[in-house]
Biopython code that builds the backbone (N, CA, C, O; Angstrom):
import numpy as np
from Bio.PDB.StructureBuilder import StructureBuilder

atoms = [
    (1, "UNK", "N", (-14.082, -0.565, 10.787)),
    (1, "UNK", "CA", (-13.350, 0.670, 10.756)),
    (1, "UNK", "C", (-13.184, 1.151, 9.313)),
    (1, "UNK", "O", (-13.265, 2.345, 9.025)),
    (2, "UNK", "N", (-13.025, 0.494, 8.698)),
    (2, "UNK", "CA", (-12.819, 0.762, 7.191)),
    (2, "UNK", "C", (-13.836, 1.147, 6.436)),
    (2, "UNK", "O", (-13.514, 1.628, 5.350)),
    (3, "UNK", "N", (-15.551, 1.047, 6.803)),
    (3, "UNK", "CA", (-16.448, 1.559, 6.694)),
    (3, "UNK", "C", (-16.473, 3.213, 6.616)),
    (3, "UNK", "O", (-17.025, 4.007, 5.855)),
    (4, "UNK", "N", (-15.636, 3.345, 7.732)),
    (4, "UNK", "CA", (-15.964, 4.305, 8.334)),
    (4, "UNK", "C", (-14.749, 5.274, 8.019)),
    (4, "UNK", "O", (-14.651, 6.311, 8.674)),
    (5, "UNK", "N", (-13.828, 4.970, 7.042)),
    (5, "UNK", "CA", (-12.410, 5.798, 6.233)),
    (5, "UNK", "C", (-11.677, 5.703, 7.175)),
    (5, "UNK", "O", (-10.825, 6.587, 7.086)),
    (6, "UNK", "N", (-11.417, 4.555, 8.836)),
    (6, "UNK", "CA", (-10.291, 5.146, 8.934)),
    (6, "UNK", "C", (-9.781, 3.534, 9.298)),
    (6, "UNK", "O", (-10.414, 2.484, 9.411)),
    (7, "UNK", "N", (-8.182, 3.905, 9.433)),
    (7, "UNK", "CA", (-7.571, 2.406, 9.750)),
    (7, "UNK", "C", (-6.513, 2.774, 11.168)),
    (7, "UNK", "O", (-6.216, 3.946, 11.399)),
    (8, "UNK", "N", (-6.075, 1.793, 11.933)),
    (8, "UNK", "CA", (-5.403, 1.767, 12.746)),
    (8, "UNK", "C", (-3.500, 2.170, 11.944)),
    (8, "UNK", "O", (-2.989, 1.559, 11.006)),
    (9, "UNK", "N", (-2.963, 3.186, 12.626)),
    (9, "UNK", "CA", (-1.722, 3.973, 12.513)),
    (9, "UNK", "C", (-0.853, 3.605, 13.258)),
    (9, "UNK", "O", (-1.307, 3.332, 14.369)),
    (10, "UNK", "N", (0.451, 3.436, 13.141)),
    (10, "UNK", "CA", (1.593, 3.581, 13.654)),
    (10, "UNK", "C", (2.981, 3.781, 13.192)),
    (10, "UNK", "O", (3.582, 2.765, 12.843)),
    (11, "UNK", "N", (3.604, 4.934, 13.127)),
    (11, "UNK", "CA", (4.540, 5.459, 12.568)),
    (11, "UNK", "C", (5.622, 6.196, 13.434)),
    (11, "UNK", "O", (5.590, 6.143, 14.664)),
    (12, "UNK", "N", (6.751, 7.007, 12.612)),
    (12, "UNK", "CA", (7.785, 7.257, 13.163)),
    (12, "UNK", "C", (7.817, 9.065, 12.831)),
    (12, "UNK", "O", (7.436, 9.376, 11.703)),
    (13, "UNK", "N", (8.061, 9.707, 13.357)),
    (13, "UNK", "CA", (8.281, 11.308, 13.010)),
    (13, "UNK", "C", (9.881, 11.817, 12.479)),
    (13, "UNK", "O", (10.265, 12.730, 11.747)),
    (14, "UNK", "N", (10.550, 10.770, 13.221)),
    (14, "UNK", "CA", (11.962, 11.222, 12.832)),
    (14, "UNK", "C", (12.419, 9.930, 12.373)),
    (14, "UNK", "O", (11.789, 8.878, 12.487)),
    (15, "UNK", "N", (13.808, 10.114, 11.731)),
    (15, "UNK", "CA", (14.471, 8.859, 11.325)),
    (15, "UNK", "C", (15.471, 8.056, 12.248)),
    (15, "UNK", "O", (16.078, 8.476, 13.234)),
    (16, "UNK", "N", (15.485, 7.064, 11.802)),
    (16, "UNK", "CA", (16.280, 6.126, 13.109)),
    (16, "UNK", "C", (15.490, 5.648, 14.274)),
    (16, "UNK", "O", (15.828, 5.301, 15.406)),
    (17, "UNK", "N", (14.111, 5.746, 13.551)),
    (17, "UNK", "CA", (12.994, 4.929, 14.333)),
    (17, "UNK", "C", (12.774, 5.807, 16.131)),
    (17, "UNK", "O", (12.905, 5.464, 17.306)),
    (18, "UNK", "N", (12.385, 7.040, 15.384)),
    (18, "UNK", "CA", (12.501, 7.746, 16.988)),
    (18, "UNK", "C", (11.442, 8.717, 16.491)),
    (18, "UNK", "O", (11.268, 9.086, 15.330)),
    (19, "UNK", "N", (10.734, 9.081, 17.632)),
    (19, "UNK", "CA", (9.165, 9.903, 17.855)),
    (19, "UNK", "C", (8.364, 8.771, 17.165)),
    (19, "UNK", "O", (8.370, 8.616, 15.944)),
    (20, "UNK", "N", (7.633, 7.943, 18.081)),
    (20, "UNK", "CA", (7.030, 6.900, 17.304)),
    (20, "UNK", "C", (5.840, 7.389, 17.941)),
    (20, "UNK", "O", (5.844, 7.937, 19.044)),
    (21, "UNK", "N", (4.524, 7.127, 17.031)),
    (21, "UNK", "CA", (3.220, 7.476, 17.728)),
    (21, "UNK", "C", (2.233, 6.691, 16.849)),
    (21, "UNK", "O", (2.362, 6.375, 15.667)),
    (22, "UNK", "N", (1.235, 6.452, 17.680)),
    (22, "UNK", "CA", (-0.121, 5.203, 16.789)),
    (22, "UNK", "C", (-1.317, 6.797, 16.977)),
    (22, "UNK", "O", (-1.232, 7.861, 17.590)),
    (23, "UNK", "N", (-2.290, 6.187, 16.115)),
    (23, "UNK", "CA", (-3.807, 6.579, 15.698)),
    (23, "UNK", "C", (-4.707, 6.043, 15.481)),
    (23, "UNK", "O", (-5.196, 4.986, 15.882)),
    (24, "UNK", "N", (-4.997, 6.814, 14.770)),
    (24, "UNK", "CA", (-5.813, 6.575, 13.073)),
    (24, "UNK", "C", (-5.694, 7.009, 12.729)),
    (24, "UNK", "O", (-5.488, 8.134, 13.182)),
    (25, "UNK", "N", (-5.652, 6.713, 11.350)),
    (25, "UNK", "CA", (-5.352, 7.247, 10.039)),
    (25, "UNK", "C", (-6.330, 7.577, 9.080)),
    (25, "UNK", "O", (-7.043, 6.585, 8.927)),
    (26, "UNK", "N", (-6.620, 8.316, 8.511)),
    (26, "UNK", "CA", (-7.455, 8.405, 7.243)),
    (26, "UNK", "C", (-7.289, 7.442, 6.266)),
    (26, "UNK", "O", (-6.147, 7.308, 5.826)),
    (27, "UNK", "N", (-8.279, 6.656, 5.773)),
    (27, "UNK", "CA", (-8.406, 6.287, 4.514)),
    (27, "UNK", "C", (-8.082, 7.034, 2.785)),
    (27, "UNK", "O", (-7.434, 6.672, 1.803)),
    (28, "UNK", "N", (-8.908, 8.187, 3.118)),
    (28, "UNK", "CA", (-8.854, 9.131, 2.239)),
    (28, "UNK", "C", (-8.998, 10.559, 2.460)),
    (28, "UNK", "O", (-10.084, 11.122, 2.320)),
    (29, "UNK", "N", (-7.615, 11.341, 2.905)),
    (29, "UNK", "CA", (-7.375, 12.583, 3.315)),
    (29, "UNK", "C", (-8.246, 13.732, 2.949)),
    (29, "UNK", "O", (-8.177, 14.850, 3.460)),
    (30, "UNK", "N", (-9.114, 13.338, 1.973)),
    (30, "UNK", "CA", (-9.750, 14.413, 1.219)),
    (30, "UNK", "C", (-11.541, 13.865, 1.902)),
    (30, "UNK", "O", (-12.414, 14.599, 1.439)),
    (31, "UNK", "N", (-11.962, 13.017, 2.633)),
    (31, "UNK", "CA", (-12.936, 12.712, 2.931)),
    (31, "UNK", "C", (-12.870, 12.316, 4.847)),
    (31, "UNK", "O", (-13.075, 11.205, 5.335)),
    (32, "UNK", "N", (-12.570, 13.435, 5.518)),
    (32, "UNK", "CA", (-12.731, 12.853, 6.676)),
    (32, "UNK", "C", (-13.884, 12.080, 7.538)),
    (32, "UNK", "O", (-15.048, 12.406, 7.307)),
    (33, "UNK", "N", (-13.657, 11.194, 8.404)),
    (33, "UNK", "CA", (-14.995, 10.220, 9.243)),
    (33, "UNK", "C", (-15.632, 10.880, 9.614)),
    (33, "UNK", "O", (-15.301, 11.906, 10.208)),
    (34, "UNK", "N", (-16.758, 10.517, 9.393)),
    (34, "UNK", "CA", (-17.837, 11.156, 10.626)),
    (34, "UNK", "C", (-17.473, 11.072, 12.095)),
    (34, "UNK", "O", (-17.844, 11.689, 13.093)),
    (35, "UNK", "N", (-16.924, 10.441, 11.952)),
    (35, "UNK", "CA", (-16.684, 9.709, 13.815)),
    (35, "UNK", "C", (-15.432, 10.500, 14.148)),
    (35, "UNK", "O", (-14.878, 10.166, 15.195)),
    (36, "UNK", "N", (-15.043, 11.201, 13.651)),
    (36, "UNK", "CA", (-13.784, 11.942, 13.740)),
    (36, "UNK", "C", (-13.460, 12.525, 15.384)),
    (36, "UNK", "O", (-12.676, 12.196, 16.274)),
    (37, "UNK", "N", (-14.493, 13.529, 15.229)),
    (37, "UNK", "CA", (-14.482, 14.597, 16.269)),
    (37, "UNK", "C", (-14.439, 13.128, 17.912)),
    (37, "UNK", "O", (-13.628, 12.715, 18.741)),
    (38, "UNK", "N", (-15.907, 12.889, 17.502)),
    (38, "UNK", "CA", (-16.101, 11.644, 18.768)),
    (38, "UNK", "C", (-14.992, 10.558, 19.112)),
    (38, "UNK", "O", (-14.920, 9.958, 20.184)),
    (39, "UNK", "N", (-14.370, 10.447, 18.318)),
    (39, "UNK", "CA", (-13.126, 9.451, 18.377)),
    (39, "UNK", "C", (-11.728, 9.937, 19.271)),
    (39, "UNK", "O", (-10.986, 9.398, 20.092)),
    (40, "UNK", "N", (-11.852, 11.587, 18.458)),
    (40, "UNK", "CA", (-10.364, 12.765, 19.416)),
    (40, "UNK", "C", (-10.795, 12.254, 20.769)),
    (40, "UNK", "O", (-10.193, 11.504, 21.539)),
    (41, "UNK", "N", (-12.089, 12.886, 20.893)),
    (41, "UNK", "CA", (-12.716, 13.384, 22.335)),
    (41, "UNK", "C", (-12.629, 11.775, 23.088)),
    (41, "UNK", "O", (-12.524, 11.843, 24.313)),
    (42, "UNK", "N", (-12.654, 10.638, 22.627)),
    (42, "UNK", "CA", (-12.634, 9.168, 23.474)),
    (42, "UNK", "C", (-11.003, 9.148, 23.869)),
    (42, "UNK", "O", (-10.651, 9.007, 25.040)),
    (43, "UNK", "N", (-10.102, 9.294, 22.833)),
    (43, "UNK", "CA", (-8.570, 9.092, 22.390)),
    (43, "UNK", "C", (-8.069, 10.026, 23.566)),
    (43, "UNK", "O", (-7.250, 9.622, 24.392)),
    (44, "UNK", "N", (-8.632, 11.354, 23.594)),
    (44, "UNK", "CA", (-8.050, 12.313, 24.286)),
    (44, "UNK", "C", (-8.413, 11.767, 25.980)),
    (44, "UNK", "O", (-7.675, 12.430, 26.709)),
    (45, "UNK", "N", (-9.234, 10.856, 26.786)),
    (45, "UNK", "CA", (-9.859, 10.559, 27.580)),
    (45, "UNK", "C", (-8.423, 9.466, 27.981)),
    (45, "UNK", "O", (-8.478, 8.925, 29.086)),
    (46, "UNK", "N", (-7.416, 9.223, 27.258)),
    (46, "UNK", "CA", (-6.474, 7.712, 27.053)),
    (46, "UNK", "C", (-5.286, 8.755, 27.316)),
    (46, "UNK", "O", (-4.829, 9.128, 28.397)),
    (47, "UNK", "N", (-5.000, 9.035, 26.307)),
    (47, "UNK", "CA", (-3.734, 9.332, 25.578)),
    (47, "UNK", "C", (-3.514, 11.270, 25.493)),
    (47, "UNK", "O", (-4.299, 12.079, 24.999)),
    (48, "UNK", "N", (-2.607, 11.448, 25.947)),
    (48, "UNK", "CA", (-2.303, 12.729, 25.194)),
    (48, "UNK", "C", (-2.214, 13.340, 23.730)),
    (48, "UNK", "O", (-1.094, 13.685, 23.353)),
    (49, "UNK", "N", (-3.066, 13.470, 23.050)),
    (49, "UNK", "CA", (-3.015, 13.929, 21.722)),
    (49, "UNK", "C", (-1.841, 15.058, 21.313)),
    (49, "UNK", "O", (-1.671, 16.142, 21.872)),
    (50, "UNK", "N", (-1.052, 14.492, 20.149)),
    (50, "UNK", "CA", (0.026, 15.609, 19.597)),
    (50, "UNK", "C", (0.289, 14.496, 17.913)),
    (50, "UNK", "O", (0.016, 13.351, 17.553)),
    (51, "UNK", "N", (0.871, 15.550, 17.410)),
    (51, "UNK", "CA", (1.486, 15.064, 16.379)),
    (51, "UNK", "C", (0.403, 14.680, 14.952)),
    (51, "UNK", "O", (0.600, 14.082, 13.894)),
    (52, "UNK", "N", (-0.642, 15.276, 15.485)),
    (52, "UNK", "CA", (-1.843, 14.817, 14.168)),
    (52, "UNK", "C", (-1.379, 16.063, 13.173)),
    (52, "UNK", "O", (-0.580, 16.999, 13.193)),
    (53, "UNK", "N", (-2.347, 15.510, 12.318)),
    (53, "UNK", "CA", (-1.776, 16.036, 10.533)),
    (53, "UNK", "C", (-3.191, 14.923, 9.919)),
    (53, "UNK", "O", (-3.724, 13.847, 10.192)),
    (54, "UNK", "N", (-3.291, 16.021, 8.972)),
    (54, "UNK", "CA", (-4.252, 15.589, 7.729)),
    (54, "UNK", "C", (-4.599, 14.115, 7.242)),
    (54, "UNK", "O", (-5.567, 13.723, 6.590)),
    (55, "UNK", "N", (-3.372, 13.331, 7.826)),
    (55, "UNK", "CA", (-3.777, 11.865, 7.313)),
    (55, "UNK", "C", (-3.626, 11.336, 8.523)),
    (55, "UNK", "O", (-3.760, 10.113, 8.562)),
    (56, "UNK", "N", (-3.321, 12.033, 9.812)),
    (56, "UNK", "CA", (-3.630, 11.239, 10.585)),
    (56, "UNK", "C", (-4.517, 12.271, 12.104)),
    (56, "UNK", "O", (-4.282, 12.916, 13.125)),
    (57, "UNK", "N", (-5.316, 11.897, 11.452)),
    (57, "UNK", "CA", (-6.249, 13.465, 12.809)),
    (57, "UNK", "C", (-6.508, 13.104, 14.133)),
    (57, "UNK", "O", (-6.971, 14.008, 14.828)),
    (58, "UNK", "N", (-6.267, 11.621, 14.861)),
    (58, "UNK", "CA", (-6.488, 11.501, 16.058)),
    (58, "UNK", "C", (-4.503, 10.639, 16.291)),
    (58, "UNK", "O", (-4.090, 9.663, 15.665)),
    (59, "UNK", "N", (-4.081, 11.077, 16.866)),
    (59, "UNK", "CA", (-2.678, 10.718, 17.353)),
    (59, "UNK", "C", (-2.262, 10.960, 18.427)),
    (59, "UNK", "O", (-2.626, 12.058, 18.847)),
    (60, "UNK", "N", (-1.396, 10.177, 19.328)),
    (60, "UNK", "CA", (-0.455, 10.452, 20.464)),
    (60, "UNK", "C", (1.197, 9.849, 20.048)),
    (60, "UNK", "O", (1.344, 9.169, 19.032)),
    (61, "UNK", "N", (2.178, 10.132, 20.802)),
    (61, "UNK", "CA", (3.404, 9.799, 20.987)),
    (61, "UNK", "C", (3.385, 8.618, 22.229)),
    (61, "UNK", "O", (2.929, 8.507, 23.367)),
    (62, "UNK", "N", (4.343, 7.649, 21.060)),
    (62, "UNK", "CA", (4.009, 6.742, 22.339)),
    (62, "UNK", "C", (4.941, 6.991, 23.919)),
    (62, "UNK", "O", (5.750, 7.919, 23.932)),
    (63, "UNK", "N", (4.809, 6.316, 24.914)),
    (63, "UNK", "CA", (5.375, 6.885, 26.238)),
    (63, "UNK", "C", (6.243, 6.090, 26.254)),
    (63, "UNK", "O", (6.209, 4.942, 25.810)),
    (64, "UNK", "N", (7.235, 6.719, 26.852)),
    (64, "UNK", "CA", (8.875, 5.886, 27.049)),
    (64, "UNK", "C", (8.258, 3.749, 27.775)),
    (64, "UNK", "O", (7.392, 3.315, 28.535)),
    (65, "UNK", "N", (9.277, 3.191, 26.991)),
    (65, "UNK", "CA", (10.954, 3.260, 26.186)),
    (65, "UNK", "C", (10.142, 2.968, 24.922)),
    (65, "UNK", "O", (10.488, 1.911, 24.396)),
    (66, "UNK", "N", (9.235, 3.564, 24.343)),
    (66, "UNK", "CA", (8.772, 3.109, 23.090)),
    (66, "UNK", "C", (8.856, 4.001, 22.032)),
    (66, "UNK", "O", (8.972, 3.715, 20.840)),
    (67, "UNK", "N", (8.788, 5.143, 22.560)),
    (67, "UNK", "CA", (8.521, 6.352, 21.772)),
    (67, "UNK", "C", (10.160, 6.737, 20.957)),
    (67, "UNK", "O", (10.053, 7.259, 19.848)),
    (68, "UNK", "N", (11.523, 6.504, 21.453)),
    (68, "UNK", "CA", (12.714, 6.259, 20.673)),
    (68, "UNK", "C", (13.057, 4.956, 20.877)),
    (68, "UNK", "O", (13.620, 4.487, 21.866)),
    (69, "UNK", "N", (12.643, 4.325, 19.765)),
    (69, "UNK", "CA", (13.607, 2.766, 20.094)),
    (69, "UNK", "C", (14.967, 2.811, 19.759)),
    (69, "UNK", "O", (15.422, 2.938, 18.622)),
    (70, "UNK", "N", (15.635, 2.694, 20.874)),
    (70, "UNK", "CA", (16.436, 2.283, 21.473)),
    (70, "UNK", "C", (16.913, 0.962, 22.256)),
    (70, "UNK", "O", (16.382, -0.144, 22.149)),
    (71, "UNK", "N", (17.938, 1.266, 23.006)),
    (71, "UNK", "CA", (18.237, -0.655, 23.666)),
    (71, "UNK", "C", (17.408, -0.760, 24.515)),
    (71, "UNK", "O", (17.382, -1.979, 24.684)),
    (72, "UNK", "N", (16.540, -0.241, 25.330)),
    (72, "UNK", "CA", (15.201, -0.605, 25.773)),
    (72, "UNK", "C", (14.745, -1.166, 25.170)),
    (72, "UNK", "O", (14.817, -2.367, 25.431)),
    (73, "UNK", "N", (13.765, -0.666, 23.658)),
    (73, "UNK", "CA", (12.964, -1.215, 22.884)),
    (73, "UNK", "C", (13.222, -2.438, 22.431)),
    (73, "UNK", "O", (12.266, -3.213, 22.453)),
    (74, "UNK", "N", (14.203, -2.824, 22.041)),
    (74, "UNK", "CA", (15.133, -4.154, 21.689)),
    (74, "UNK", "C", (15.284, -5.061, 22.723)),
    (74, "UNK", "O", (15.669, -6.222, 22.583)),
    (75, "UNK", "N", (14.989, -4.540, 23.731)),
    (75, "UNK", "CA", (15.170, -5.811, 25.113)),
    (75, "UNK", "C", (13.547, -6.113, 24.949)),
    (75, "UNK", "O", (13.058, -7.242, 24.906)),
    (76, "UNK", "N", (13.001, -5.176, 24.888)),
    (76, "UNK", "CA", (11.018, -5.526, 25.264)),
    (76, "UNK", "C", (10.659, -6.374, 24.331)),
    (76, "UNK", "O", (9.929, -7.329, 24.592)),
    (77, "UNK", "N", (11.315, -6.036, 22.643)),
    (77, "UNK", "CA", (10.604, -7.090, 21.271)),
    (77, "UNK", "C", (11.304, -8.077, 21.697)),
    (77, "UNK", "O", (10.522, -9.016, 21.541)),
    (78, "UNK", "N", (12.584, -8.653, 22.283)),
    (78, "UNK", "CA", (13.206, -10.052, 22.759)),
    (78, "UNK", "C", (12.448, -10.548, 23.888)),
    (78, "UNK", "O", (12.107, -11.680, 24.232)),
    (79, "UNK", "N", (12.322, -9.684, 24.246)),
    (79, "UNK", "CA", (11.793, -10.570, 25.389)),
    (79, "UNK", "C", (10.132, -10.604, 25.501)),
    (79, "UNK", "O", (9.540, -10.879, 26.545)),
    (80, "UNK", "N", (9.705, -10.386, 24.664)),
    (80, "UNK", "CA", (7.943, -10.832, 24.292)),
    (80, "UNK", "C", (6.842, -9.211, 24.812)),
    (80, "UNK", "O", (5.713, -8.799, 24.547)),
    (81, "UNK", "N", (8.219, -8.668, 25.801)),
    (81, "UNK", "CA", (7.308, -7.456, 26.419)),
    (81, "UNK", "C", (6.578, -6.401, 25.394)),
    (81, "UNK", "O", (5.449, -6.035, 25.722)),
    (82, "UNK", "N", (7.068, -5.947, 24.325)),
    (82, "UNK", "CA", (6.764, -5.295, 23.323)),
    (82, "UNK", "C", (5.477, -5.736, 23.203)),
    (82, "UNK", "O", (4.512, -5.144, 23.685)),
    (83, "UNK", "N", (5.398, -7.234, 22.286)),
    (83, "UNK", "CA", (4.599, -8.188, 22.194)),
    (83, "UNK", "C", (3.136, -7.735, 23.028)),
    (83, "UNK", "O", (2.147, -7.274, 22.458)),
    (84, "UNK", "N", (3.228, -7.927, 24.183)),
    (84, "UNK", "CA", (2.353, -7.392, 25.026)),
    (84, "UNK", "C", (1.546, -6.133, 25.160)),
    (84, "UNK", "O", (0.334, -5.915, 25.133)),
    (85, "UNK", "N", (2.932, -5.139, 25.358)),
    (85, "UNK", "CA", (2.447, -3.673, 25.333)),
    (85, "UNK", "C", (1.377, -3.341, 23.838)),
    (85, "UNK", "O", (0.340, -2.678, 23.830)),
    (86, "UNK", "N", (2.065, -4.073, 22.614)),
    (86, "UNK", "CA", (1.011, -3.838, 21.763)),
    (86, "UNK", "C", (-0.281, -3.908, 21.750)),
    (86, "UNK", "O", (-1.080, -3.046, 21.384)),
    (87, "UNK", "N", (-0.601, -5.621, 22.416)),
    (87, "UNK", "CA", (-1.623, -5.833, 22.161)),
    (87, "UNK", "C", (-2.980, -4.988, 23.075)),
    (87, "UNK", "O", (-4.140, -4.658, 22.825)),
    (88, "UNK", "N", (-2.111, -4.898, 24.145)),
    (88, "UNK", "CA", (-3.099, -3.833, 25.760)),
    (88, "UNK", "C", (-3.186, -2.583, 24.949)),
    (88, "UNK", "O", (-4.123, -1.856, 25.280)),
    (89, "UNK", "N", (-2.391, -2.126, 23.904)),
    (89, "UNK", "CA", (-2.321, -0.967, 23.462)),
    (89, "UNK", "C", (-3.488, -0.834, 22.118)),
    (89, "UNK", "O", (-3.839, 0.325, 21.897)),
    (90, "UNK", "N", (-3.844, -1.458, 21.597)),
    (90, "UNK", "CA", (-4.480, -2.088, 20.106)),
    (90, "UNK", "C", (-6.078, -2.342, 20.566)),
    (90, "UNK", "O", (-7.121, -1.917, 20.069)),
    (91, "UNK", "N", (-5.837, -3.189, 21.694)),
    (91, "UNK", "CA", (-7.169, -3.519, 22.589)),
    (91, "UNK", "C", (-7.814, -2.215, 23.242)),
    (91, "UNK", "O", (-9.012, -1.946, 23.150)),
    (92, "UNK", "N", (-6.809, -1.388, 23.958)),
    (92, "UNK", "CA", (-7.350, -0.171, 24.134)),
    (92, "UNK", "C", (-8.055, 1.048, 23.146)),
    (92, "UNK", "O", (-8.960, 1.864, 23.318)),
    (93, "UNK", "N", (-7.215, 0.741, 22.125)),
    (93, "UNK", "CA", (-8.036, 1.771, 20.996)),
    (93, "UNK", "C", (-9.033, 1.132, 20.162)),
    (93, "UNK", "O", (-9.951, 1.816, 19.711)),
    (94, "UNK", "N", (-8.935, -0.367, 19.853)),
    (94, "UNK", "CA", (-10.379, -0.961, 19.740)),
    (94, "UNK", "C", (-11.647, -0.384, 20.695)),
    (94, "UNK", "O", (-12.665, -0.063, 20.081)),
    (95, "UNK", "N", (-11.640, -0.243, 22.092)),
    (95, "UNK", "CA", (-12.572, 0.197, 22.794)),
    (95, "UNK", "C", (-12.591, 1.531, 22.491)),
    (95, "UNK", "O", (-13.746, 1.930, 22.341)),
    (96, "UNK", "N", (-11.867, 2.263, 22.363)),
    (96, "UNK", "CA", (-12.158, 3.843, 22.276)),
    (96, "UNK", "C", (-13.179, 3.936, 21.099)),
    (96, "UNK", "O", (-14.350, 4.311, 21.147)),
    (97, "UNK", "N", (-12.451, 3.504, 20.031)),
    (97, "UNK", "CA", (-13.130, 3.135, 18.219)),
    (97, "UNK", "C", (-14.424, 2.479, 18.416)),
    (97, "UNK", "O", (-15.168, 2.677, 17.455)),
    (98, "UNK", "N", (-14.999, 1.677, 19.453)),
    (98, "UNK", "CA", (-15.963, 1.366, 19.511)),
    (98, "UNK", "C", (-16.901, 2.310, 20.537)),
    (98, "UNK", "O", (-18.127, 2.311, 20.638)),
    (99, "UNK", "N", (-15.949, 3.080, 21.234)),
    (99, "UNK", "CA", (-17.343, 4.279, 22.180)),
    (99, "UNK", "C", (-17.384, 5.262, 21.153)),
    (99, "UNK", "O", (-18.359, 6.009, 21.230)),
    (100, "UNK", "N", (-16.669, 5.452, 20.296)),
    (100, "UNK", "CA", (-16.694, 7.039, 19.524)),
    (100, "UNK", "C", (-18.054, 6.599, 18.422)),
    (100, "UNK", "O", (-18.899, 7.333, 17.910)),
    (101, "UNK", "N", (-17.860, 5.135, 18.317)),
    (101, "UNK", "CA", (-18.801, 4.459, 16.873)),
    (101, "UNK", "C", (-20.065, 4.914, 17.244)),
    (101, "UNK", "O", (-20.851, 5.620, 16.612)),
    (102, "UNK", "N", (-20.217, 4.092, 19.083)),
    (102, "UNK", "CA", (-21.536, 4.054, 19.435)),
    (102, "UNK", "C", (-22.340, 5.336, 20.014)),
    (102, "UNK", "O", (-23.563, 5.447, 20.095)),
    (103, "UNK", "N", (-21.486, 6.148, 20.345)),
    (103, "UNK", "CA", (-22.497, 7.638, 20.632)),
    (103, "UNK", "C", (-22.239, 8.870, 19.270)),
    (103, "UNK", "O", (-22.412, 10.087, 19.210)),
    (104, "UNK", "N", (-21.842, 8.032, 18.478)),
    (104, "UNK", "CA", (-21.937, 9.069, 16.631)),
    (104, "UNK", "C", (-23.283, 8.329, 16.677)),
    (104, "UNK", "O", (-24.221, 9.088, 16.918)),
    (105, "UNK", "N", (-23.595, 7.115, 16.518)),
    (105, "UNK", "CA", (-24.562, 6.313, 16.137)),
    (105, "UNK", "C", (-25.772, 7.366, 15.998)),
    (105, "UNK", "O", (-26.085, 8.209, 16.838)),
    (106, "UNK", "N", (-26.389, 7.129, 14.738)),
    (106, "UNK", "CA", (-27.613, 8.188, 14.829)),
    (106, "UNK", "C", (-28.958, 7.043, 15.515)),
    (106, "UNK", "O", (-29.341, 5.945, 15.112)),
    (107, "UNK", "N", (-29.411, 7.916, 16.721)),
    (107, "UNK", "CA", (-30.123, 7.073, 17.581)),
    (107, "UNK", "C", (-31.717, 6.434, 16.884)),
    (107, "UNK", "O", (-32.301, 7.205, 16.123)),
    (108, "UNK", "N", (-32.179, 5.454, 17.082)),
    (108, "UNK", "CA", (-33.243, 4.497, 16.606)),
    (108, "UNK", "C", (-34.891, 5.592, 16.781)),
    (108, "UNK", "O", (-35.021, 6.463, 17.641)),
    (109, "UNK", "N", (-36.015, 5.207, 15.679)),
    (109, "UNK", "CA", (-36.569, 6.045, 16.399)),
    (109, "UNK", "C", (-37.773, 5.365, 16.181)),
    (109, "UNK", "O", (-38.813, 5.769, 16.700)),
]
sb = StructureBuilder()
sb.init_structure("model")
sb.init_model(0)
sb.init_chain("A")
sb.init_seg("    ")
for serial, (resi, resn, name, xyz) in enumerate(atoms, 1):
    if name == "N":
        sb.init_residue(resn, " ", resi, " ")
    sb.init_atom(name, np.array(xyz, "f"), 0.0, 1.0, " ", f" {name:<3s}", serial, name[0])
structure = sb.get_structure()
């Protein structure tokens, strides 16, 4: 991924740890991926896209109880559920990051 300017995102929009949403992120705001466009179009196939901006051009909000942590969120990181949701969540955009890679791919000839 880092080849390719971008890295895995996850951040907050407001303070007090509320509007939380993952991506990707740009490496370097001034040089966007090639894989850009192909990556929205996989992401958008998952996730509802909102909240992108210049350093971060493919984004969603995450879906309740994650998106304001709150005493939900605090029961899920105790109790390992968080834990989980990440990783199904991380694993899922690994696969997206890898269909957007493989049909940018300039084909063999």
């Amino acid at each position: 991924m880092d080849l390719l300017g971008l890295r895995v995102a996850v951040g907050f929009d407001r303070k007090e740890w509320q509007e939380c949403w993952f991506g990707f992120a740009r490496m370097d705001t001034e040089k966007p991926s090639a894989i850009e466009t192909r990556l929205g179009l996989e992401f958008g196939k998952h996730f509802k896209r909102t909240g992108e901006t210049k350093y971060v051009p493919v984004a969603a909000y995450w879906e309740s109880p994650y998106r304001g942590w709150w005493y939900e969120t605090l029961l899920a990181i105790k109790s390992g559920q968080f834990a989980k949701d990440l990783e199904a969540r991380l694993k899922t955009m690994r696969e997206i990051f890898e269909r957007a890679r493989a049909s940018s791919a300039p084909s063999g000839g």
